[in-house]
Structure formats: C-alpha cells, structure tokens
N, C-alpha and C positions, 0 to 999 in steps of 0.2 A: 504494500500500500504506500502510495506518495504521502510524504508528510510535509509538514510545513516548513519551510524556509527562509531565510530572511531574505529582502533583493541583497544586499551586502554581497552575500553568499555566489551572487552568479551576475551581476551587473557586470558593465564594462567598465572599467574605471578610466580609461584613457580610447574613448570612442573617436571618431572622425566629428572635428567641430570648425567650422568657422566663423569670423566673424561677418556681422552684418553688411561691412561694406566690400563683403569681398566676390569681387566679378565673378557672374554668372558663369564664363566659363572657366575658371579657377574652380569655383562648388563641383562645377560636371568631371573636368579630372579630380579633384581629393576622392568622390564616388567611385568613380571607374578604377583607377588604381586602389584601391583601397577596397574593390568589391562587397561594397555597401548599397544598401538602398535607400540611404540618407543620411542627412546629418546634422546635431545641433548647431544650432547660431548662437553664441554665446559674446556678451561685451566684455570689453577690456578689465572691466570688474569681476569676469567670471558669472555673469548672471545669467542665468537661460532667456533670452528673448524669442526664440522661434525655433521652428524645426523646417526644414528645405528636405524635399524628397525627391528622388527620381521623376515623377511625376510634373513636382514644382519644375523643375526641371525641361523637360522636354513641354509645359505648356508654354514657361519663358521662351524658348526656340521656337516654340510654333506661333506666339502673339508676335516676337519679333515679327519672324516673316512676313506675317499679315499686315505689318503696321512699315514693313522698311526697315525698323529701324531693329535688329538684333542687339540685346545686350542688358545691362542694368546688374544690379546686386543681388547677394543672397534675402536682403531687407527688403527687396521689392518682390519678391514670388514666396518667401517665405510663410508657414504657418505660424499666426499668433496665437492661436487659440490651442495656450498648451496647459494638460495636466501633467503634475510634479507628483512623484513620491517621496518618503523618505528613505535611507540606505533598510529602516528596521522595518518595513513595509513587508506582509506574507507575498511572496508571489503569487499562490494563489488566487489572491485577491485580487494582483494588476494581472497577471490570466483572463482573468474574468472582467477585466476593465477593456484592455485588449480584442476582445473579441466583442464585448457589447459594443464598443465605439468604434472599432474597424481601426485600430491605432495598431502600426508595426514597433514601435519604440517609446517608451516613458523615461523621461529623465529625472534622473536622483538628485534631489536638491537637499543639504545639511546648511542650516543659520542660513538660508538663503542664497548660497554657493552652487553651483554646479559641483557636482564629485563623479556624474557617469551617468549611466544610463540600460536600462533593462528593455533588450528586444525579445522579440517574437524567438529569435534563436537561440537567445539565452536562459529562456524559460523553458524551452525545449530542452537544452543539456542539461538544467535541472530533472528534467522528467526521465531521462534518457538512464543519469547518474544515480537516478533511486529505483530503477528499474530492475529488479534481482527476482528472477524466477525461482520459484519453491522449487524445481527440477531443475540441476545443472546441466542437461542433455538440451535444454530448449534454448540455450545461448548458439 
C-alpha cells in the first residue's frame, strides 16, 4: 500500500526556472535541452511569479506569426494563476490537486521562497519507489 509522503521527499529542488524577462526563445531552448515540459519564472528575489509551459510556448510562436511580429518574454505568455505548496505538503494531496486542475507541476514555496517544485513525474517515482509486490516473482 502507498503511504504518505512529504513533497520534501520527491520535489525537484533545483528545476528549470527562468526569469520573467527572459526571451521567449531562451525559455524554448532551457525546455528543449533540458527535456522538460516547462518551467518556473521566478524574480530576482527568488519569488515564484509564473509558470511558462510548452504550450505557452508554441502559442507565443504561433501569435507571433499571426501578428508579424515573433518574440516577447517569459512575463508575456507566462501563467499567473499559480498554486504553491509547502516542502511538508502529502503528495497525495497535490496528486489529487494535479489531476482535478489538469496542473503538470506545483511549486514549493518555504517563508515565501521558491525551494523546487513537484511534477507529474515526481509523484510518479514516489508511487513507483513504494511499489513492493507481496511476491518477489512479479518484479
């Protein structure tokens, strides 16, 4: 049986983040290279202000187009509308947050800090990591 967890436990501590003013296509290679499917925007203070996704991403490239003009910031296509955990947060709980709100990644915030961040794939190596078959023949 899965038990509980703390995010601590399976967060990323050191995710793919950039800052707000950093060119759209700067955000699209730290992604690519870094085989992510997004990434925090965090200010100079370390504060989470947004999350920029793949998605953000190639809409930035496709309104360019439309409009002429290709280009802009991670602050301009980025998502504001972000929920925060904390590192002592069940992940069950952000599981269950994840999949009601259709969210791939929650960021960990302590005092107000950015410290990482809990995806979809790190919730899964949690599940992965407690997964011990009562028959050792079925690994």
């Amino acid at each position: 049986m899965f038990r509980s967890v703390n995010a601590l436990d399976y967060m990323t501590a050191q995710p793919v983040v950039v800052k707000p003013d950093t060119n759209i296509f700067n955000v699209i290679h730290e992604i690519i290279v870094h085989r992510v499917s997004g990434a925090s925007v965090v200010d100079s203070d370390n504060n989470i202000v947004g999350i920029i996704s793949e998605i953000d991403c190639l809409r930035a490239i496709l309104d360019g187009s439309y409009y002429n003009e290709v280009g802009g910031t991670a602050a301009d296509f980025m998502s504001t509308d972000i929920e925060s955990v904390t590192s002592h947060v069940d992940i069950l709980a952000v599981a269950k947050r994840m999949v009601t709100d259709r969210r791939r990644r929650i960021p960990v915030v302590e005092k107000g800090k950015f410290i990482g961040q809990l995806s979809v794939r790190s919730i899964l190596k949690a599940i992965k990591d407690f997964d011990v078959p009562e028959d050792k023949s079925e690994r």
